[in-house]
C-alpha positions as CSV (number, residue, x, y, z in Angstrom):
1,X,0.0,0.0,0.0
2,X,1.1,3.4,-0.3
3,X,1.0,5.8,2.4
4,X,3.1,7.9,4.8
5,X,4.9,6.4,7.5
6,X,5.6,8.9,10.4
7,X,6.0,8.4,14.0
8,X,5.1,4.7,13.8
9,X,1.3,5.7,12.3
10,X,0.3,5.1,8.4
11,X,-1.0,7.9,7.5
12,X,-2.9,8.8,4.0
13,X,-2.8,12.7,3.7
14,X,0.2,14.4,3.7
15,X,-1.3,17.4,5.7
16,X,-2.1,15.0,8.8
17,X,1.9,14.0,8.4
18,X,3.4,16.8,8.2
19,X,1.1,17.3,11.5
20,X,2.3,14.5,13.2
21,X,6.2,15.3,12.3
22,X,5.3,18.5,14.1
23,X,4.2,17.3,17.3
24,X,6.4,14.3,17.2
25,X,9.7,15.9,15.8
26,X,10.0,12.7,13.7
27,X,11.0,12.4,9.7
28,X,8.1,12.1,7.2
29,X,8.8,9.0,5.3
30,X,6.9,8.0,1.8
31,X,6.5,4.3,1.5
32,X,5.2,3.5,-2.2
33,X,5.1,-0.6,-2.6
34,X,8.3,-0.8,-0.4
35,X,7.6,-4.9,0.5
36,X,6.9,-5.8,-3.1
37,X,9.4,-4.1,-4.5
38,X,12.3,-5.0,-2.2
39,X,11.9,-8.5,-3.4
40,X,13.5,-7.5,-6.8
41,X,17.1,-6.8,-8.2
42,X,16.6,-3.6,-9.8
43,X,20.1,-3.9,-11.6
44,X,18.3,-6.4,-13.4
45,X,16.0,-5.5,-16.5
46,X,13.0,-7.9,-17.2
47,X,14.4,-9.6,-20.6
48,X,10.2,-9.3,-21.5
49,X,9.3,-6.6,-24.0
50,X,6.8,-3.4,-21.9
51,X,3.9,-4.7,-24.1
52,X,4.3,-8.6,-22.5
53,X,4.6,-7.7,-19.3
54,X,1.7,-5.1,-19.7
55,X,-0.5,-7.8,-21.2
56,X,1.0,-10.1,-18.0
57,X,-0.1,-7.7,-15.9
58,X,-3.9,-7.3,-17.4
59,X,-4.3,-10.9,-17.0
60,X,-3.2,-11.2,-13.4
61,X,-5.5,-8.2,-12.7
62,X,-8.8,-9.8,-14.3
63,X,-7.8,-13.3,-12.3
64,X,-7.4,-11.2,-9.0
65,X,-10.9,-9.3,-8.8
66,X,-14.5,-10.2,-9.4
67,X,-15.5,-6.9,-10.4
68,X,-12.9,-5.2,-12.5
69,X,-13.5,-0.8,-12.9
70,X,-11.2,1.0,-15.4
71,X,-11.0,5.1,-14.9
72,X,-10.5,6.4,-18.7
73,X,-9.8,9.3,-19.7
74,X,-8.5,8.6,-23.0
75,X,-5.1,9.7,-22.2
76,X,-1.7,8.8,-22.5
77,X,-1.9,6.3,-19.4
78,X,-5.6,5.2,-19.1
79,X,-6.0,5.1,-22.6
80,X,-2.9,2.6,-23.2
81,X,-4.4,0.0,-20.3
82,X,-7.8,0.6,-22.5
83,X,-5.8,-0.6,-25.7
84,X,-4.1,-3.6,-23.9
85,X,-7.2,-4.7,-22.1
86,X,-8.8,-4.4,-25.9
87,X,-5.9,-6.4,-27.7
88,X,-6.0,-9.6,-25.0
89,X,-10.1,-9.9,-25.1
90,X,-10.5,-8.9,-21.4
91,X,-13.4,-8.4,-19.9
92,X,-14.1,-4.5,-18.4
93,X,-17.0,-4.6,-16.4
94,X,-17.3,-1.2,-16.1
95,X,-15.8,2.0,-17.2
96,X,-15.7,5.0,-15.2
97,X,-15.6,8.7,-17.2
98,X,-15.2,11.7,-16.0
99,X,-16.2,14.4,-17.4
100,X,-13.8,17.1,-16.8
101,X,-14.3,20.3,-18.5
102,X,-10.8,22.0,-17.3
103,X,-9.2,19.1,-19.2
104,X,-10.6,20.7,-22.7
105,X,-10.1,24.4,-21.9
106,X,-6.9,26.7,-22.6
107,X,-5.1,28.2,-19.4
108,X,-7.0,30.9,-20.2
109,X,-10.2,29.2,-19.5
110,X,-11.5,28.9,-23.2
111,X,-13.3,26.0,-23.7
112,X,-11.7,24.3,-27.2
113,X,-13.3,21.0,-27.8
114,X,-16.3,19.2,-26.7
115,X,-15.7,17.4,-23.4
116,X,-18.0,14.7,-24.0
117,X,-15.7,13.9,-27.3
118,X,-14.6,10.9,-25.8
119,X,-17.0,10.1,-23.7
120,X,-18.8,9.6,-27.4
121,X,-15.9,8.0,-28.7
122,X,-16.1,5.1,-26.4
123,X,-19.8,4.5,-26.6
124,X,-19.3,4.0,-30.4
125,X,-16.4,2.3,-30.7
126,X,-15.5,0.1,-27.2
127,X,-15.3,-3.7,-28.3
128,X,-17.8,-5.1,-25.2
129,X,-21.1,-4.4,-25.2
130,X,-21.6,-5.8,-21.7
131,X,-18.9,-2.8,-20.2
132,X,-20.8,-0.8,-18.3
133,X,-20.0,2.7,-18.9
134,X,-20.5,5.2,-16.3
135,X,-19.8,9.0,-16.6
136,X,-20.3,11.9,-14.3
137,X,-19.1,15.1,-12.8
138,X,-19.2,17.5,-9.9
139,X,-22.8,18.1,-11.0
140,X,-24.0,14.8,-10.8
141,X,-26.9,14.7,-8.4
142,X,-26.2,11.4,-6.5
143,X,-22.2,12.2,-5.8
144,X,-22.8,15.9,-4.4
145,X,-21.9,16.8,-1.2
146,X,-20.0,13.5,-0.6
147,X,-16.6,14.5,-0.2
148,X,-16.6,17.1,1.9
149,X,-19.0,17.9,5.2
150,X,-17.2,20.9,6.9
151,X,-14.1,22.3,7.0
152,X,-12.3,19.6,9.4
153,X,-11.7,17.8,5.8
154,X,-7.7,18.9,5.8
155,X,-6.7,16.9,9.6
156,X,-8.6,13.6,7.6
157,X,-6.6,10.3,7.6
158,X,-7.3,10.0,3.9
159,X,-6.5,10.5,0.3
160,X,-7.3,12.8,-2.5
161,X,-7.5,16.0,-0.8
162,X,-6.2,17.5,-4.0
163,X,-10.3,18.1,-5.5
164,X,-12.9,19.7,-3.7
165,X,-16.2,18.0,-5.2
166,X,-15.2,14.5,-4.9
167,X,-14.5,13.1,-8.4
168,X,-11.1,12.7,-8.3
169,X,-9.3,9.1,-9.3
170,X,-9.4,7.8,-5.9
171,X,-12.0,10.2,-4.3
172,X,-15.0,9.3,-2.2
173,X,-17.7,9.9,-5.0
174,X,-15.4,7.2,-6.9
175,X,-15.4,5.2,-4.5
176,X,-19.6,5.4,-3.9
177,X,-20.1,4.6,-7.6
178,X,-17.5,1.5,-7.4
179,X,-19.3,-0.1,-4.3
180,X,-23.2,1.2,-5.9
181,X,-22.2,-0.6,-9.0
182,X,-20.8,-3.6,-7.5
183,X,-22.0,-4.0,-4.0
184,X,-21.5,-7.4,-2.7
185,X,-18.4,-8.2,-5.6
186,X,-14.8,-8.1,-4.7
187,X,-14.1,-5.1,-7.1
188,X,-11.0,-3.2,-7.9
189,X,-10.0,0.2,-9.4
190,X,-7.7,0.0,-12.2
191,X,-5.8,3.8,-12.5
192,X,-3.3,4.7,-14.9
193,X,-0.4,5.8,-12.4
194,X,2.6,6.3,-12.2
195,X,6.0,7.0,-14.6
196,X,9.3,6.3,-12.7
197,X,11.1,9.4,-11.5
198,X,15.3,8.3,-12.6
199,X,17.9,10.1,-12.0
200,X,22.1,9.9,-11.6
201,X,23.7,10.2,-9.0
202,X,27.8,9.5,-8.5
203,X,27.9,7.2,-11.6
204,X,24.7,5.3,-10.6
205,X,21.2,5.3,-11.8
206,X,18.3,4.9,-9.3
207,X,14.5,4.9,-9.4
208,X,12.3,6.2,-7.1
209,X,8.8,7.5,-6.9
210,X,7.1,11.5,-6.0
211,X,4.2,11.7,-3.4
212,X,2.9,14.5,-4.9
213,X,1.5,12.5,-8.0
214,X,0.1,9.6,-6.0
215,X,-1.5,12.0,-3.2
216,X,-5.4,10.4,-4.5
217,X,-4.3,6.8,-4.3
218,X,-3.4,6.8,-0.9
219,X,-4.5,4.2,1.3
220,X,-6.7,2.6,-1.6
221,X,-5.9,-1.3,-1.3
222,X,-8.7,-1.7,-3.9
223,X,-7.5,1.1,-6.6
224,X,-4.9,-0.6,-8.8
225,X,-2.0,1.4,-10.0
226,X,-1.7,0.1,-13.3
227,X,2.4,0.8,-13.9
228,X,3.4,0.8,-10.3
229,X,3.0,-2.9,-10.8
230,X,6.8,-4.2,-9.4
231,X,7.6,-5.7,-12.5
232,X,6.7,-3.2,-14.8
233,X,7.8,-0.3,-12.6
234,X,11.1,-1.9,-12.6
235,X,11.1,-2.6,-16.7
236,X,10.3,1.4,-17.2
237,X,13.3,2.7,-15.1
238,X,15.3,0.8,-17.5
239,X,13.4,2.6,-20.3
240,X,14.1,5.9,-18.7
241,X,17.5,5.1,-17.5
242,X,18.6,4.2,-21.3
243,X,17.3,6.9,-22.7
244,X,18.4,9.4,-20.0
245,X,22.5,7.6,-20.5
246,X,22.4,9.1,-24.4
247,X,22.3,12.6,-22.4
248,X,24.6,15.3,-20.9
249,X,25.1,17.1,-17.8
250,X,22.1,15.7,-16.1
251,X,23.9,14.4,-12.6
252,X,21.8,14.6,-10.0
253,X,18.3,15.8,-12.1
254,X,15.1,13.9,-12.5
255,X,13.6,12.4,-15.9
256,X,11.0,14.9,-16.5
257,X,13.5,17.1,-18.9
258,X,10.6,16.5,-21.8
259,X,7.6,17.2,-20.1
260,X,7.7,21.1,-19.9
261,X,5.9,21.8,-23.1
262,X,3.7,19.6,-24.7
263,X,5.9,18.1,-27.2
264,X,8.1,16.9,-24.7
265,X,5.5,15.4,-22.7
266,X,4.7,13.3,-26.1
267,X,8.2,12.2,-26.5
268,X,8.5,10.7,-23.0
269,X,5.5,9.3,-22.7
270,X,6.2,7.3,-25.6
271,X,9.5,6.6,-24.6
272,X,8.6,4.7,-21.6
273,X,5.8,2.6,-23.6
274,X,2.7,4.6,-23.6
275,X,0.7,4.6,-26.8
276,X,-1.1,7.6,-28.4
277,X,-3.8,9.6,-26.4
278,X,-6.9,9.6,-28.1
279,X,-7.0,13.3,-27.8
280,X,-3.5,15.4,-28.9
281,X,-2.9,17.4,-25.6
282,X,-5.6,15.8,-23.4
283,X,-2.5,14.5,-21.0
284,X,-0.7,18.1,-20.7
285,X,-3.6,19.6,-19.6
286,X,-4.3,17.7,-17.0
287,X,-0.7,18.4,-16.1
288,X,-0.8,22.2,-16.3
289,X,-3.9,21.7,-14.0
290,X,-2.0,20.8,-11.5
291,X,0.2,23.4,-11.6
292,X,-2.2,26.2,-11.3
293,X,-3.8,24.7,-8.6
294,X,0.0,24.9,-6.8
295,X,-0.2,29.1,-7.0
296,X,-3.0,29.1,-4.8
297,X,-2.1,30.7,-1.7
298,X,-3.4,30.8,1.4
299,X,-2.8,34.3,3.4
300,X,-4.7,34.8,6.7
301,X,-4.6,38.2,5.9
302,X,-7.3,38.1,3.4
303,X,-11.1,37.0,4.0
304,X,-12.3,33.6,2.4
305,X,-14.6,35.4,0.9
306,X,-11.8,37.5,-1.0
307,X,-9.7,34.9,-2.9
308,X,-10.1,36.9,-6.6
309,X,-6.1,38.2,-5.6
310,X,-5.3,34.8,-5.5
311,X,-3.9,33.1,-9.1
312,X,-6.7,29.7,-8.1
313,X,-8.4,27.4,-10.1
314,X,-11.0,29.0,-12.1
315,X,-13.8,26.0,-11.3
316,X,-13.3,27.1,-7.6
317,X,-13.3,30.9,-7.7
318,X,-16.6,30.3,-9.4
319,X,-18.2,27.8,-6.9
320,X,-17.0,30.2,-4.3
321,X,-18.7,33.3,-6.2
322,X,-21.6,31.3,-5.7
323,X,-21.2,29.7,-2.0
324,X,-20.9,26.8,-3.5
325,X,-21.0,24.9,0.3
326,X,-18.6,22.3,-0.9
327,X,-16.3,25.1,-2.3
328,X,-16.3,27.0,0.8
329,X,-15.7,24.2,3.5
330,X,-12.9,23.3,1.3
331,X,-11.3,26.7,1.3
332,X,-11.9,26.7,4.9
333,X,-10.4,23.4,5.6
334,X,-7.4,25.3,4.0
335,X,-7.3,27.9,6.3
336,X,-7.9,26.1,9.2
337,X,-4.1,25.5,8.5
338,X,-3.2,29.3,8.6
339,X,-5.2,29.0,12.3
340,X,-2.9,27.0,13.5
341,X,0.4,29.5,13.7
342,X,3.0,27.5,15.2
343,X,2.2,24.9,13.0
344,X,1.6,26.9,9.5
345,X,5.1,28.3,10.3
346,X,6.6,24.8,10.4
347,X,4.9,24.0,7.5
348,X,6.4,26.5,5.2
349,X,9.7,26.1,6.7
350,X,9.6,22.8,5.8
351,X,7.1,21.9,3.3
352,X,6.4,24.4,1.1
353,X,8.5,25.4,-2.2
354,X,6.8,29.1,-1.6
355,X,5.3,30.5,1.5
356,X,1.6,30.7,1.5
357,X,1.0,28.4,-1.4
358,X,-0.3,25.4,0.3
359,X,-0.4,23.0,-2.8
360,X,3.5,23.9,-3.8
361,X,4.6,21.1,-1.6
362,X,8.3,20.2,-1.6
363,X,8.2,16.2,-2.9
364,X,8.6,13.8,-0.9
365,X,10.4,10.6,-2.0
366,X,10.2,7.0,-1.9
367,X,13.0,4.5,-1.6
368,X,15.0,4.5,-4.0
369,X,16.1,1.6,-5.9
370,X,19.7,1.2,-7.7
371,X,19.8,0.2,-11.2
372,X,23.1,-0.2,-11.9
373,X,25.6,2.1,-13.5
């Protein structure tokens, strides 16, 4: 399982850890399949070719759950387990959409293309027609007010406190449409995470993995990292690490020297076995989505009420223009932090790349793994 490990407790949000490294005065450690993936020699690349071992993988998945759930969204990571669950006959029972509209805007906010596009696309062309397919968003009646009941939400021993209506990959609403769907079956959550983070360091290679980009899979023993499978997570650090070797001057630095501008992105994704997404660009987006929620800052200075000088997530600004009550218990859970001044101060001392900016949290990493020289 993945989780935090600090002071003896697993814990599942990293708030609640960083909390308990306060109080405690002891390290934050980030444990991300540590048992399963001590077992291997990571000096040792699977002889197997990526698409093998991902079929491998597929079938072992299928034989391990009842119920199998796939959330799509027709990008570079979901949409290559789509293609190998398509090309090995395996059965989907159902497939979870969600319809995000900041995934087909411009940073500007424009909306560019339909956001149903491939929700369409996959009613016309998936291959089963017993798959279930289920989509919804922040607006769907049965999922709202799920997630979040008051402002408490951000001292939670849980996952996924990166969305604030609930429809994130591991989220609660997620999670209600999983066990609605399949109450009384032993179901599991197949999610397209996670690429390998490789870097060099005194002449050797070695693979670890980022918190940050797992933060909605924590604590879920039923969601199902697709490529943080040992054996595969293992096979793509080779991939990066032989494609990272043909470079210069990158001691000490981390893969992700493509993924700044969209071209990149395309390049590496490919590079480490990831087919085409269905949509050019769908994938960055979701990327750069991330990022702009990281300048949101949180200054007790200024009312809740008063976040327009704040660079936030346009979705939000707009739920909170209306009181949106899940919007504004979110925000409040936020600045419950800011309350607490002893412990906001340790917080950006210690946690924060900028002060204020409560999602620009420094990474923290996993184990790392050697892979040789």
């Amino acid at each position: 399982m993945i989780h935090y490990q600090v002071n003896n407790k697993q814990i599942y949000n990293p708030y609640l850890a960083y909390y308990e490294s306060f109080q405690s005065g002891k390290p934050v450690q980030f444990y991300c399949h540590d048992a399963e993936y001590d077992q291997l020699d990571w000096t040792q690349e699977p002889a197997e070719s990526f698409e093998t071992l991902m079929d491998q993988h597929a079938h072992r998945l299928r034989d391990r759950y009842e119920r199998l759930i796939l959330a799509w969204s027709g990008g570079t990571d979901s949409h290559t387990i789509y293609n190998v669950f398509k090309r090995n006959g395996i059965h989907i029972d159902e497939i979870l959409y969600k319809i995000d509209t900041s995934l087909w805007r411009t940073t500007s906010g424009q909306l560019i293309q339909d956001p149903t596009k491939h929700l369409n696309w996959l009613k016309a062309n998936h291959w089963d027609p017993t798959t279930r397919i289920t989509s919804y968003d922040e607006y769907t009646a049965d999922l709202k007010g799920i997630d979040i009941h008051n402002d408490e939400w951000i001292f939670q021993n849980r996952g996924d406190l990166g969305k604030y209506f609930a429809v994130g990959t591991g989220g609660e609403a997620t999670k209600f449409l999983c066990e609605r769907n399949h109450a009384g079956h032993h179901w599991g959550l197949v999610v397209g995470y996670e690429k390998p983070f490789v870097i060099k360091r005194n002449g050797s290679w070695y693979s670890r993995q980022s918190d940050i980009l797992l933060n909605s899979v924590l604590g879920q023993s039923n969601v199902e990292s697709f490529f943080l499978d040992p054996v595969l997570h293992l096979k793509q650090s080779h991939l990066a690490k032989r494609v990272l070797k043909q470079l210069k001057n990158i001691e000490d630095s981390q893969h992700y020297y493509p993924a700044h501008h969209p071209g990149g992105y395309k390049i590496w994704a490919a590079l480490l076995g990831r087919h085409e997404e269905l949509s050019d660009g769908i994938s960055i987006n979701g990327k750069f989505i991330i990022t702009h929620m990281k300048e949101f800052a949180i200054d007790s200075s200024v009312g809740i009420g008063d976040l327009n000088n704040h660079y936030a997530d346009p979705a939000l600004l707009d739920r909170l223009k209306k009181d949106n009550k899940i919007a504004v218990n979110y925000v409040k859970g936020l600045y419950n932090l800011a309350s607490e001044h002893r412990f906001y101060e340790f917080l950006n001392e210690n946690f924060l790349i900028e002060p204020g900016k409560v999602f620009k949290l420094k990474t923290t990493w996993s184990k790392e793994y050697n892979l040789g020289e």
